[in-house]
Residue frames relative to the residue before (quaternion, step in Angstrom):
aa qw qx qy qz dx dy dz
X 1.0000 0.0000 0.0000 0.0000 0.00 0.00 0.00
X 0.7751 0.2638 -0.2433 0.5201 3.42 0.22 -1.13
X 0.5956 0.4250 -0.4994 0.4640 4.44 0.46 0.21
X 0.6537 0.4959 -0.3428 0.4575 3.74 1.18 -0.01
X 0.6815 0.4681 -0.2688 0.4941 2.95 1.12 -0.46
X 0.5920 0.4573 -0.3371 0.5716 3.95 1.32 -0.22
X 0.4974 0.5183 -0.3925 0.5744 3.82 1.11 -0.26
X 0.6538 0.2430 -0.4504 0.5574 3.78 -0.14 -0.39
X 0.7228 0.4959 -0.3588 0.3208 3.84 0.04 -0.82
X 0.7321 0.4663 -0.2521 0.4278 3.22 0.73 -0.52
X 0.5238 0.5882 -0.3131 0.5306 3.74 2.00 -0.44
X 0.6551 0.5907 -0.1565 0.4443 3.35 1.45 -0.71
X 0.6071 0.6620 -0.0584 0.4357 3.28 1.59 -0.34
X 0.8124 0.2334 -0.2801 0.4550 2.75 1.62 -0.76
X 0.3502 0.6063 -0.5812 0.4147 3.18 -1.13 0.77
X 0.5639 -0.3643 0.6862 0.2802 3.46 -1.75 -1.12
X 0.0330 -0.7212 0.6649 -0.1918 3.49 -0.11 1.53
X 0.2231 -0.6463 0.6675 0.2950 3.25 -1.47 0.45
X 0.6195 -0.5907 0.4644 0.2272 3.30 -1.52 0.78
X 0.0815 -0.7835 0.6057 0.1122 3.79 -0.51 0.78
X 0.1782 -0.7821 0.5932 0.0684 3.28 -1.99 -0.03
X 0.1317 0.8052 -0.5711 -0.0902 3.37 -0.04 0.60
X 0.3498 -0.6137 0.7078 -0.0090 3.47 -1.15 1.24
X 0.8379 -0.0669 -0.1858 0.5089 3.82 -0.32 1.62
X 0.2097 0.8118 -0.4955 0.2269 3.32 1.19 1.33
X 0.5969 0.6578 -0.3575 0.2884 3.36 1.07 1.09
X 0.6242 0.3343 -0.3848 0.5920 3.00 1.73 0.25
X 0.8598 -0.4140 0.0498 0.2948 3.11 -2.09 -0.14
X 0.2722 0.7356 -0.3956 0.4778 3.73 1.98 -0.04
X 0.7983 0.5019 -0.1769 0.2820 3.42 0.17 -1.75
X 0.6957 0.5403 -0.1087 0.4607 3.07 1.62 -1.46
X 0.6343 0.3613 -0.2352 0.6417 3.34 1.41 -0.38
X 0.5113 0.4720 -0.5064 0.5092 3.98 0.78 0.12
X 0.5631 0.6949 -0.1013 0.4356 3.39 1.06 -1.16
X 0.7468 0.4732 -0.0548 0.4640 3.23 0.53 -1.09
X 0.7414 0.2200 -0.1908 0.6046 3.58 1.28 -1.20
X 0.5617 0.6093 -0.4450 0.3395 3.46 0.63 -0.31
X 0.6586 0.4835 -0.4186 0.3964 3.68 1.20 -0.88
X 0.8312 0.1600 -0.3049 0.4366 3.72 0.62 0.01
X 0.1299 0.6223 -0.6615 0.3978 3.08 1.01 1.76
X 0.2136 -0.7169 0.6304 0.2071 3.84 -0.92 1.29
X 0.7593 0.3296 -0.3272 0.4558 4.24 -0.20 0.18
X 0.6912 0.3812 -0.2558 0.5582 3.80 1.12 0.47
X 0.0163 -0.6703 0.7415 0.0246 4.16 -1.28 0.63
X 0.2663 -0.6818 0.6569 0.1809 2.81 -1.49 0.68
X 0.3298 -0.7917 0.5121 0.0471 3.10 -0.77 2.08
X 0.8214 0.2351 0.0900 0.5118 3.54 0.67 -0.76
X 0.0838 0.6472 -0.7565 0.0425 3.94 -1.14 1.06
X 0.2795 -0.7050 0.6503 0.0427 2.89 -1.52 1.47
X 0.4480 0.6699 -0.5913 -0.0295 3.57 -1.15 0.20
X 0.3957 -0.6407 0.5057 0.4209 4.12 -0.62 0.49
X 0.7727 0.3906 -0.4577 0.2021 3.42 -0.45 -0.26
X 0.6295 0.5791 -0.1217 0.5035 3.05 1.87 -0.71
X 0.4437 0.7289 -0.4751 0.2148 3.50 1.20 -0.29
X 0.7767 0.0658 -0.2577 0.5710 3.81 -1.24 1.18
X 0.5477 0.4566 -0.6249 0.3180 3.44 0.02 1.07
X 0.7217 -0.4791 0.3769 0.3279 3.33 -1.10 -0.17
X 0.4987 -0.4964 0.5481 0.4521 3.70 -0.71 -0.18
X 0.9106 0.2062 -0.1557 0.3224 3.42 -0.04 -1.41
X 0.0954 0.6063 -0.5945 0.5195 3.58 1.75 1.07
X 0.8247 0.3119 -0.3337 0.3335 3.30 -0.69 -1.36
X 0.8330 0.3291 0.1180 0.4287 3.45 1.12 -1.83
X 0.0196 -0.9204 0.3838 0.0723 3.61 1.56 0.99
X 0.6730 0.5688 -0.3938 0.2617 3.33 1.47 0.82
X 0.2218 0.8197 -0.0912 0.5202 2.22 2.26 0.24
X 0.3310 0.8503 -0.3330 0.2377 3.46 1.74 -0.70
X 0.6706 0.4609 -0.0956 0.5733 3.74 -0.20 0.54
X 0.6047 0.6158 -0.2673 0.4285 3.79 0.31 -1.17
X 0.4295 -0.6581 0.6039 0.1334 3.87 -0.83 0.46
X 0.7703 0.4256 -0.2377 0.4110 3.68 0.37 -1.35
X 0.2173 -0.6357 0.7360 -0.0836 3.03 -1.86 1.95
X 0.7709 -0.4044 0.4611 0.1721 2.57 -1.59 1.13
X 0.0206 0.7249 -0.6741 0.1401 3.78 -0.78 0.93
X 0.5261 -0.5827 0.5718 0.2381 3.84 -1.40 1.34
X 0.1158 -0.7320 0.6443 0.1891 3.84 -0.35 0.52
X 0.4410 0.6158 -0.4739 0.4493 3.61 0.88 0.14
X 0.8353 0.2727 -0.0798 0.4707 3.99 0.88 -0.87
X 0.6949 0.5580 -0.2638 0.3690 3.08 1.44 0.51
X 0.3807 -0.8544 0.2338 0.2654 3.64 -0.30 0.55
X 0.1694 -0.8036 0.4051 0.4018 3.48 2.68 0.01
X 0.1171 -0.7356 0.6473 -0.1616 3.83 0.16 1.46
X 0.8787 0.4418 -0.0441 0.1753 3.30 -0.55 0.18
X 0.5349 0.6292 -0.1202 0.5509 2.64 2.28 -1.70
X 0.3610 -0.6359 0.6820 0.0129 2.99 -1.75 0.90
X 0.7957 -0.0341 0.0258 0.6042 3.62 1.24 -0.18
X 0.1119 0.8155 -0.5616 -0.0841 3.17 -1.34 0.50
X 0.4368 -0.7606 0.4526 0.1609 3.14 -1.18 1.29
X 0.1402 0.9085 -0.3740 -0.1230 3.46 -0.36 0.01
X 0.2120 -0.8304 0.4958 0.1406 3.47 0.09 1.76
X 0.0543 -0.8881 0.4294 -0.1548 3.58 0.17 0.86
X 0.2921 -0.6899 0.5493 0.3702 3.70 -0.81 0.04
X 0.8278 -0.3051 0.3004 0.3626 3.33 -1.26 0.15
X 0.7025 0.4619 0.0314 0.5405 3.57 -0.50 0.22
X 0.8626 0.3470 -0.0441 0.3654 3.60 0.63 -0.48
X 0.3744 0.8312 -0.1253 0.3914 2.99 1.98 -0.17
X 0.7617 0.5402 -0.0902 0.3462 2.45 0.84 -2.01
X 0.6533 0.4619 -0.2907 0.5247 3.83 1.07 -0.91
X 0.4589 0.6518 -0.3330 0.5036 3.53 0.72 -0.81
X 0.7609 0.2899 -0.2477 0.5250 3.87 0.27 -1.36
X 0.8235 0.3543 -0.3348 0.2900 3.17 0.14 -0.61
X 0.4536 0.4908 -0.4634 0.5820 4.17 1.53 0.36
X 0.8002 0.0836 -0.3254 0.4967 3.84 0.14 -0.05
X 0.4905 -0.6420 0.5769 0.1200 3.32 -1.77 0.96
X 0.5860 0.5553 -0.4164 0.4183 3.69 1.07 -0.10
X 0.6513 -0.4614 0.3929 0.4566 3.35 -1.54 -0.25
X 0.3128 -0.6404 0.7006 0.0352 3.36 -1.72 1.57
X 0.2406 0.6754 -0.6904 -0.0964 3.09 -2.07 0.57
X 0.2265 -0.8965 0.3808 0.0002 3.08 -0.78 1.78
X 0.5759 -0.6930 0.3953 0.1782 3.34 -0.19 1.27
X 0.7116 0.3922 -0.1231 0.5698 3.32 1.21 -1.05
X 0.6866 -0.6370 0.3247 0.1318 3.36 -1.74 0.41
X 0.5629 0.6096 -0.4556 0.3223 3.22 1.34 0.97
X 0.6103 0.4799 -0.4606 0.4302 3.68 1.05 0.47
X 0.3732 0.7774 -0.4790 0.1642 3.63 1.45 -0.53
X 0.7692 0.4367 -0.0897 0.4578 3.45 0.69 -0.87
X 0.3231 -0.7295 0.5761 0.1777 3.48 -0.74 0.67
X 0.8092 0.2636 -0.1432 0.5053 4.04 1.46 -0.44
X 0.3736 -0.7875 0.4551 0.1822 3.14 0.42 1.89
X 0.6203 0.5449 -0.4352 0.3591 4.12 0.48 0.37
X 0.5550 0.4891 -0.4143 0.5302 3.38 1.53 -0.79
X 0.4827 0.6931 -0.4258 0.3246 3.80 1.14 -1.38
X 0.8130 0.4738 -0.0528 0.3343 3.22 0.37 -2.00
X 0.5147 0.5597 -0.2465 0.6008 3.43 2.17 -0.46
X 0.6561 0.5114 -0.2200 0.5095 3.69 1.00 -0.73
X 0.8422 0.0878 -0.0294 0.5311 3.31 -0.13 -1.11
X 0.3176 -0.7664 0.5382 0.1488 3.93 1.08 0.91
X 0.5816 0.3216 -0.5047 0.5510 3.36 0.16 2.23
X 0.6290 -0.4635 0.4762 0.4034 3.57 -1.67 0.50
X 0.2126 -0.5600 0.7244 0.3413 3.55 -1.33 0.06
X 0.5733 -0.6600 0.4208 0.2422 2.80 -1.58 1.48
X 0.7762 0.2821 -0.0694 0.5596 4.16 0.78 -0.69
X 0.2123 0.8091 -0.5460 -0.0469 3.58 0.44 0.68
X 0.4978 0.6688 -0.4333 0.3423 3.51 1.20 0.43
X 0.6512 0.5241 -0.2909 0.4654 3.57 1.71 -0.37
X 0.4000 0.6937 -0.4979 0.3330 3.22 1.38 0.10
X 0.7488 0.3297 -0.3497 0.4563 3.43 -0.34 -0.62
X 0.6825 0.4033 -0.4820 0.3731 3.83 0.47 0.30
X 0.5437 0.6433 -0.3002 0.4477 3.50 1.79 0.13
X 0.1468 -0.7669 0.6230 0.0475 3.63 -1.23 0.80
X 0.4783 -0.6917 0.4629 0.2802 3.34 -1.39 0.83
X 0.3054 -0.8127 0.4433 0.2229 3.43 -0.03 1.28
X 0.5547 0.5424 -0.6303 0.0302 3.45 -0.59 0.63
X 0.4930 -0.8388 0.1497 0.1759 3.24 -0.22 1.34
X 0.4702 0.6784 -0.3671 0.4288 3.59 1.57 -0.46
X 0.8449 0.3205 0.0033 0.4283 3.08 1.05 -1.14
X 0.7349 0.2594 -0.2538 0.5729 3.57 1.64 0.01
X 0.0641 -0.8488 0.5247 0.0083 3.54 1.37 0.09
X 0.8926 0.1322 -0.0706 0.4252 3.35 -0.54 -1.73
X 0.7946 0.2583 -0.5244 0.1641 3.24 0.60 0.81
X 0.1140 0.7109 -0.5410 0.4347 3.38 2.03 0.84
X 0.7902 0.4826 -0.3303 0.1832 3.24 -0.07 -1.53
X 0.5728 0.7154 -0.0950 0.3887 3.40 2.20 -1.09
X 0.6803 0.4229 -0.1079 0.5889 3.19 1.69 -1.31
X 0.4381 -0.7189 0.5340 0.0780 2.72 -2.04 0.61
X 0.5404 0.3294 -0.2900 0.7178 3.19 1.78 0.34
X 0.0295 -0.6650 0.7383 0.1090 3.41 -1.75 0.24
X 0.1398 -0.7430 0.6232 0.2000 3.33 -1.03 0.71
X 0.3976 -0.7719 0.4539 0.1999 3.59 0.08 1.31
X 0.2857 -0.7636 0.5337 0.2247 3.85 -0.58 0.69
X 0.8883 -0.3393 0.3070 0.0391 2.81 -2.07 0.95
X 0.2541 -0.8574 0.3406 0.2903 3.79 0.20 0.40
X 0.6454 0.4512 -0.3893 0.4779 3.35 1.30 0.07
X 0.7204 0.4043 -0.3254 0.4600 3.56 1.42 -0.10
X 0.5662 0.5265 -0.5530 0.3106 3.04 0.79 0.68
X 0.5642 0.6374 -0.2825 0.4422 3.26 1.37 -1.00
X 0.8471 -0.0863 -0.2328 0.4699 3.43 1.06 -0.39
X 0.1553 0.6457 -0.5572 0.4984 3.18 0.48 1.85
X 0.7045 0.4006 -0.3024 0.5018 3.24 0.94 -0.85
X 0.6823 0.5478 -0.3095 0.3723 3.44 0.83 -1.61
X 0.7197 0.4389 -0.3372 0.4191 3.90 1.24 -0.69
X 0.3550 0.7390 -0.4750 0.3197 3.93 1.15 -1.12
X 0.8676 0.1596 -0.2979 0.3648 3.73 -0.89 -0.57
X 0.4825 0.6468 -0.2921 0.5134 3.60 1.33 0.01
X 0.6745 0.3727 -0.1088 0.6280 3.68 1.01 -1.42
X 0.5855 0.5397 -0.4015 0.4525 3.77 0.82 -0.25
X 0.7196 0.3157 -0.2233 0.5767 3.54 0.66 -1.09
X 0.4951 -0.8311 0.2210 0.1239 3.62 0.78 0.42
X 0.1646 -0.7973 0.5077 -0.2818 2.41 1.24 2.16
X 0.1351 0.8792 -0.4540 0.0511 3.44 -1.28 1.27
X 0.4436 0.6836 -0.4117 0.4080 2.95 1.85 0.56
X 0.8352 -0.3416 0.1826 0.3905 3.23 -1.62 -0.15
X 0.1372 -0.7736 0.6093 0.1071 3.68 -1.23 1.11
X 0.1841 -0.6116 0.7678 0.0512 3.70 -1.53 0.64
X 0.0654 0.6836 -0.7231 0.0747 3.08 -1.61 0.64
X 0.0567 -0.8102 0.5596 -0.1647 3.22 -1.07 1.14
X 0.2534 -0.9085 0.3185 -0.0944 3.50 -0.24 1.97
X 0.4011 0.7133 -0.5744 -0.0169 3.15 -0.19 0.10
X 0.1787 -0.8224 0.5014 -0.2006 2.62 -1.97 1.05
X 0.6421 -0.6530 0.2906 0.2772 3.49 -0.77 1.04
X 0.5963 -0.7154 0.2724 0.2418 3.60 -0.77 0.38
X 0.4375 0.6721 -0.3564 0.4794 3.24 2.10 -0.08
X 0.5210 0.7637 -0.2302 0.3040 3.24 0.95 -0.81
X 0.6073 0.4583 -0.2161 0.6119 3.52 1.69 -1.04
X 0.7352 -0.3888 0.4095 0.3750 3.94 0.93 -0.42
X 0.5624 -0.4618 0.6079 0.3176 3.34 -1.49 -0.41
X 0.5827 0.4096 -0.5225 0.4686 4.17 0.81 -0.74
X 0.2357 -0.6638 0.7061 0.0724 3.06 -2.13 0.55
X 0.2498 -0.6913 0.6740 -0.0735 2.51 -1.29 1.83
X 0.6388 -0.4230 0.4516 0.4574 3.33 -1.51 -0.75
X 0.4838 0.5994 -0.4533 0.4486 3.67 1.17 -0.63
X 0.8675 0.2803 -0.1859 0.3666 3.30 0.19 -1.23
X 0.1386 0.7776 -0.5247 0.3176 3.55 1.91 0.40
X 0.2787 -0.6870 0.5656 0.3612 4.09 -0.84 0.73
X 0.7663 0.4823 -0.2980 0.3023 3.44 0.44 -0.12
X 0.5470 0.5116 -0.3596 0.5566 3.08 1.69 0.53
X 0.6606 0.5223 -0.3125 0.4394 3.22 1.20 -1.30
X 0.5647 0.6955 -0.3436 0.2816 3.48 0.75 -1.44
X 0.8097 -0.1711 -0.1402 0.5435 3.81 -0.89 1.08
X 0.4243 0.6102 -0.4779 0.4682 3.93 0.93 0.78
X 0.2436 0.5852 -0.7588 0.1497 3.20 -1.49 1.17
X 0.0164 0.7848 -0.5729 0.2359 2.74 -1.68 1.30
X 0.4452 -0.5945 0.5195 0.4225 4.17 -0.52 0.58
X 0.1908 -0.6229 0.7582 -0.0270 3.81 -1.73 0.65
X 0.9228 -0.1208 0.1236 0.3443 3.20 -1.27 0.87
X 0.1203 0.8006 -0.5151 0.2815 3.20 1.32 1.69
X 0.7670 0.3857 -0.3496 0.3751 3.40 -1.13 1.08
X 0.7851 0.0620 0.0302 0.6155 3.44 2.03 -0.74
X 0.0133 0.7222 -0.6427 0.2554 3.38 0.49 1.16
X 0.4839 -0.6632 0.5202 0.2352 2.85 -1.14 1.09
X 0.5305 0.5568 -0.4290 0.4739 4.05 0.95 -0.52
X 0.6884 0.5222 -0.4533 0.2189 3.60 0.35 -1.05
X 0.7011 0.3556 -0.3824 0.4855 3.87 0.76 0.09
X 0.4622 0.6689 -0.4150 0.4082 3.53 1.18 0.20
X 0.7700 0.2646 -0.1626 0.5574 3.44 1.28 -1.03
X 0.4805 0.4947 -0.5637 0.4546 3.48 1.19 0.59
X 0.7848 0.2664 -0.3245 0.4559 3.38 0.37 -0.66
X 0.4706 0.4447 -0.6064 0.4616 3.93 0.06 1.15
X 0.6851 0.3717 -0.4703 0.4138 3.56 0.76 -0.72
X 0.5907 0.5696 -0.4410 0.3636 3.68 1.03 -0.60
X 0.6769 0.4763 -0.3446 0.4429 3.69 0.90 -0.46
X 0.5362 0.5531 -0.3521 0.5316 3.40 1.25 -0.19
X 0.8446 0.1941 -0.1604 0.4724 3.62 0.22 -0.90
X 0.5058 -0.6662 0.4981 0.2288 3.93 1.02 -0.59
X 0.7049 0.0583 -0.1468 0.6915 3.54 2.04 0.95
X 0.6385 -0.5884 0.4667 0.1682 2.85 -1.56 1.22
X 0.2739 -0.6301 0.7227 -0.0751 3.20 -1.61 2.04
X 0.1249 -0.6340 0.7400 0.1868 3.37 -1.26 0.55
X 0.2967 -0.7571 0.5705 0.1155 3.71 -1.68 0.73
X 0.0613 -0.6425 0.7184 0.2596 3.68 -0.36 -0.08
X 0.0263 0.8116 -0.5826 0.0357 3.34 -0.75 1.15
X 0.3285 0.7175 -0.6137 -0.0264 3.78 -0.81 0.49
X 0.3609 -0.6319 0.6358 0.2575 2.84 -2.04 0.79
X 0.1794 -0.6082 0.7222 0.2763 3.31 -2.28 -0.24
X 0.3565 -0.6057 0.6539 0.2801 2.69 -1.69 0.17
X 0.0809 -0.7109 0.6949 0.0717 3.97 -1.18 0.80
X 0.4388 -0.7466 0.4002 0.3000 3.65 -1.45 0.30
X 0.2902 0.7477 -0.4498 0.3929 2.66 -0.22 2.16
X 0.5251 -0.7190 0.2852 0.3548 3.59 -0.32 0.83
X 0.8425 -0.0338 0.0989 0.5285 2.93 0.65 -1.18
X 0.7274 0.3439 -0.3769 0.4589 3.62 -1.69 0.03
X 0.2023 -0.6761 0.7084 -0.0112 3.18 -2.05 1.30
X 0.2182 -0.5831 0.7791 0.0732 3.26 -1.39 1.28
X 0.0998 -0.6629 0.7318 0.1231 3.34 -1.88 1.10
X 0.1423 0.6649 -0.6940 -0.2367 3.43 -1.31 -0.04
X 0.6333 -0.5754 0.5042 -0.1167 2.57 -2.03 1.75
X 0.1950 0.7728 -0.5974 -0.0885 4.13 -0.26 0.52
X 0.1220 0.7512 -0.6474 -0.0398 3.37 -1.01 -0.17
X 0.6680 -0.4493 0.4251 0.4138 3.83 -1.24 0.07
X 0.3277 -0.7917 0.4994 0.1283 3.26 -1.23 0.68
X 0.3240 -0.8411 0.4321 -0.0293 2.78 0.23 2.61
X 0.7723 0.3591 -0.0113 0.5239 3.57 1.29 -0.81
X 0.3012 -0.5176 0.6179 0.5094 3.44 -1.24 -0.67
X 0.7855 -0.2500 0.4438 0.3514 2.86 -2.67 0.41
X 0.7210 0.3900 -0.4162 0.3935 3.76 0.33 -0.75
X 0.6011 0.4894 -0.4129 0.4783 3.54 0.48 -1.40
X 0.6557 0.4757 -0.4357 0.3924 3.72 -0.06 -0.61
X 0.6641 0.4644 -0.3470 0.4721 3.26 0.15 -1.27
X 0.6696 0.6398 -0.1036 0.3627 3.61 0.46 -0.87
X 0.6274 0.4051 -0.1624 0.6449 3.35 1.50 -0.98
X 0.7422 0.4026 -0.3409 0.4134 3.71 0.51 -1.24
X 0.6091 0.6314 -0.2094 0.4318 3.67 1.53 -0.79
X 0.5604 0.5408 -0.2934 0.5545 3.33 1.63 -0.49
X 0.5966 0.6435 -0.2858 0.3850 3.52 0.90 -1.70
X 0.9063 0.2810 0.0231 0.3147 2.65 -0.17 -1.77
X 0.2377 0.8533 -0.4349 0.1622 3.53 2.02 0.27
X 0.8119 0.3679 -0.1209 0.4369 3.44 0.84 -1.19
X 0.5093 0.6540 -0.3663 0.4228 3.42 1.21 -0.34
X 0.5095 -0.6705 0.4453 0.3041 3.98 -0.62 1.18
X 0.8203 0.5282 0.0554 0.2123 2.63 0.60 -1.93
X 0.6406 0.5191 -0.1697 0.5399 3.05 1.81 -0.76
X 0.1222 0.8666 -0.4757 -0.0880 3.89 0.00 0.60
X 0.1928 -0.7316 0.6425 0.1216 3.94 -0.19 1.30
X 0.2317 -0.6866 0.6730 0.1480 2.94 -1.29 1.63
X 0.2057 -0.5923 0.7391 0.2460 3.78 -1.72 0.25
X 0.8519 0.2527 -0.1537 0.4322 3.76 0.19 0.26
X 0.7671 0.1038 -0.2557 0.5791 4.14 -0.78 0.76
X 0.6084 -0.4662 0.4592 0.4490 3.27 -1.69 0.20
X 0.6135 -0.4336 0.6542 0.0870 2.79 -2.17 -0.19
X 0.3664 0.7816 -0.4579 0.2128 3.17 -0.09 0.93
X 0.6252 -0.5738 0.2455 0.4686 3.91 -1.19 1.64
X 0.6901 0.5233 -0.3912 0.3114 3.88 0.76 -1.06
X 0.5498 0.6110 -0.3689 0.4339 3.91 1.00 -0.25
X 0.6880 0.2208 -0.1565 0.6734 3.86 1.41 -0.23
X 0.5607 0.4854 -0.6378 0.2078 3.94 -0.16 -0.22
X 0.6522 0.4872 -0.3473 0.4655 3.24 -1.43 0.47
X 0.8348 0.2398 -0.0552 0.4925 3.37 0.89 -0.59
X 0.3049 -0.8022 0.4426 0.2601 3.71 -1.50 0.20
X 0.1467 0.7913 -0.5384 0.2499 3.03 1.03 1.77
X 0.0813 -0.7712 0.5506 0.3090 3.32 -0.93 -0.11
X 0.2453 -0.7137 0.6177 0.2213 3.70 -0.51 0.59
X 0.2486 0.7792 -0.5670 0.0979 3.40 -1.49 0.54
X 0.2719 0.7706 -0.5490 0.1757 3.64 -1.23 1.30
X 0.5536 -0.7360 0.3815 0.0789 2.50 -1.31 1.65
X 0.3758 -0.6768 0.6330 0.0028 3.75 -1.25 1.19
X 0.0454 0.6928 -0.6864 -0.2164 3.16 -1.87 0.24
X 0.2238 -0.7479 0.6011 0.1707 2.91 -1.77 0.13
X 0.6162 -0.7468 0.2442 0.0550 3.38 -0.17 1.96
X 0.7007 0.5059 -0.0215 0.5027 2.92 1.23 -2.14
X 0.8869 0.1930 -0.0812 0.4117 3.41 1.22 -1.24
X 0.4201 -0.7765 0.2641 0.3884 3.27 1.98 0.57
X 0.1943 0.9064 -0.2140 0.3080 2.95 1.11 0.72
X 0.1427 0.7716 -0.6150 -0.0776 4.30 -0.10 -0.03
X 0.3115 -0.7220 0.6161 -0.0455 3.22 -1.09 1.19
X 0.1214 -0.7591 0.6388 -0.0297 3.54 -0.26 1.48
X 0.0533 0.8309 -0.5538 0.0113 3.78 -1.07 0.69
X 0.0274 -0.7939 0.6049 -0.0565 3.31 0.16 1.40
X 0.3834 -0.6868 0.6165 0.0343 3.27 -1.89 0.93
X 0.3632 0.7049 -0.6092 -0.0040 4.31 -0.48 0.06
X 0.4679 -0.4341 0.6900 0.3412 3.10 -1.71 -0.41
X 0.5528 -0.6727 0.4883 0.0578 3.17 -0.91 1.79
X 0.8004 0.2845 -0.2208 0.4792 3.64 0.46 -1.15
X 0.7285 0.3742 -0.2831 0.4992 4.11 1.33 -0.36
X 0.6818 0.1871 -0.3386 0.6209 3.92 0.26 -0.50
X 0.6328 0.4997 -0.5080 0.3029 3.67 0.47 -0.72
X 0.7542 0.0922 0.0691 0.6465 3.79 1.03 -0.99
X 0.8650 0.0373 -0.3510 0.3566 3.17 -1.51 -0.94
X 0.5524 0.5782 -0.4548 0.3921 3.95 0.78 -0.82
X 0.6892 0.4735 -0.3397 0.4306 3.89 0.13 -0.83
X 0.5530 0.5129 -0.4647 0.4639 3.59 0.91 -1.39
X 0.7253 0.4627 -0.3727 0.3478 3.57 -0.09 -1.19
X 0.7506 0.3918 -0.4231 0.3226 3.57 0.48 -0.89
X 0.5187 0.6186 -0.3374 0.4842 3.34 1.45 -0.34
X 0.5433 0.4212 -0.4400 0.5777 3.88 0.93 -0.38
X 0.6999 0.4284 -0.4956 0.2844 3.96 -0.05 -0.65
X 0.5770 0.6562 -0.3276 0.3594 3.14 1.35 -0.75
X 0.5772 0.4725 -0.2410 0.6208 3.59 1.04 -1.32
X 0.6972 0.3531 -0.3447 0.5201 4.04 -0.08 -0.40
X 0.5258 -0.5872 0.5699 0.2322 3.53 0.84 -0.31
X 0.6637 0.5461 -0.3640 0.3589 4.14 1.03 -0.15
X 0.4380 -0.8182 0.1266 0.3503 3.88 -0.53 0.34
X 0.8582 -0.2719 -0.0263 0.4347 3.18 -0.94 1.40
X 0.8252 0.4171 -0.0304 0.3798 3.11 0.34 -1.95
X 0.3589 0.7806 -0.4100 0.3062 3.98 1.96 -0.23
X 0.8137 -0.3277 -0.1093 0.4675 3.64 -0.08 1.41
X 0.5098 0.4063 -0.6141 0.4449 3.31 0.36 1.48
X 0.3571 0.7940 -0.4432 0.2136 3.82 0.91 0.51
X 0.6138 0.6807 -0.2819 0.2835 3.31 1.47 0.14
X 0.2757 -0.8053 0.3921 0.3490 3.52 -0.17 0.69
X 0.7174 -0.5465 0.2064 0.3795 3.65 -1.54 0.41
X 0.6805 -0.5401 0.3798 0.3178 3.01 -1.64 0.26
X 0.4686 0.7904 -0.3922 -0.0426 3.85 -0.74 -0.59
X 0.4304 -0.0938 -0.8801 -0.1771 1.50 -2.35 0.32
């Protein structure tokens, strides 16, 4: 086990690798940044940061991990020498110092670059942002849709997992400058909340229980108002809510809005959009559903009507922990390295 497991590492080595970091490689973000990066062929993780964990192993924490080299290291005592990038799966609020001790390229998983006006920040997540001077060198990383200027910056503030799913589903709709009324409706696995334990995520509470959470004021719902505003150049209110369902992973959204078009023209527009985009697959036929992407950083998505209630009905599909996060971060590193998009996240999902 472990001479098979230094044989792939050591095939990986040669060459010119850039040098990675992940700064809260202890929860379920880290482990999946982790996880794809090791058979990423132009990238090593040099370095995992977490304080409580510092001098343990990787596969202590992660015993699938079995085999792996990388220990735990105090990012509090360390100066990331060396690194070529750092990731940083962080809570809120914590980011911000982190960017401003290393000078290389960041991408933060967490919600302190999301914003470009550290007052909404401080309105959202009811605290200062620790570096509002690095804001303006930050972009909202989703990449179909901000490419050239991810590729420009030296921060990314990696997006949210319920706004991407419906960020994406709304984009070619908000492009042609749709402006009536949006709904969104989430539901979503339990991995999503993290690794802390609560009673929500208690299995015996969650188990056959689903249900809406913090409906009317999610903290995402101005996150995906202001991406559609950067998309169209004016302000979109959302009525957004999520659920939780009992289920690890992956988030189905559905998406209403007025029916600016027909069912064809839609189909047609999102099929046009999203022609070139790897990742993005518009379905013209069956449902949509999280198990057709988990495991993976596809997004599935297709567009409905409703007849009776004039109505289009977007339904979009991701995996929460890989396009929602650690998958996207990466596609957003190939971008910053200049490598293409799709360099070890080309795999398709798992199932059942």
């Amino acid at each position: 086990m472990h001479d098979c497991c230094i044989m792939v590492k050591t095939t990986r080595e040669v060459g010119t690798l850039y040098k990675i970091g992940i700064v809260g490689a202890s929860g379920y973000t880290g482990a999946e940044l982790i996880r794809i990066l090791h058979h990423h062929p132009k990238c090593t993780v040099a370095k995992i940061y977490s304080r409580s964990l510092a001098g343990q192993p990787v596969s202590d924490v992660f015993p699938g991990f079995f085999g792996m080299d990388l220990v735990f290291s105090d990012p509090t005592e360390d100066d990331f020498s060396g690194l070529d990038l750092l990731f940083l799966a962080v809570p809120a609020g914590a980011a911000g110092e982190y960017a401003k001790r290393f000078k290389g390229k960041v991408i933060d998983l967490g919600a302190d670059f999301r914003f470009k006006d550290h007052e909404i920040y401080s309105k959202t997540y009811g605290k200062q942002h620790g570096a509002p001077e690095l804001l303006q060198e930050a972009t909202y990383g989703i990449p179909e849709l901000f490419r050239d200027q991810i590729k420009a910056s030296r921060i990314v503030g990696n997006p949210g997992c319920y706004p991407t799913s419906i960020i994406l589903g709304l984009a070619p709709l908000i492009k042609t400058g749709y402006d009536g009324e949006i709904i969104a409706s989430s539901l979503s696995g339990t991995s999503g909340a993290g690794k802390a334990l609560s009673d929500a995520q208690h299995f015996a509470h969650r188990d056959e229980n689903f249900g809406p959470y913090k409906v009317g004021c999610h903290r995402h719902t101005p996150e995906i108002e202001k991406a559609l505003e950067s998309l169209s150049g004016k302000p979109h209110k959302v009525v957004f809510v999520p659920h939780l369902v009992p289920a690890i992973r992956g988030i189905t959204s559905t998406i209403y809005i007025d029916r600016v078009m027909s069912l064809n023209e839609a189909k047609q527009l999102y099929a046009e959009f999203y022609k070139d985009e790897f990742f993005v697959r518009v379905k013209d036929a069956g449902d949509v559903e999280s198990k057709n992407v988990l495991h993976s950083n596809f997004v599935d998505i297709q567009v409905y009507e409703d007849l009776h209630a004039d109505k289009l009905i977007i339904v979009s599909a991701i995996d929460n922990l890989i396009k929602g996060a650690s998958g996207q971060a990466v596609q957003n590193m190939n971008l910053l390295f200049g490598l293409p998009e799709h360099t070890a996240l080309d795999f398709y999902p798992a199932y059942p």
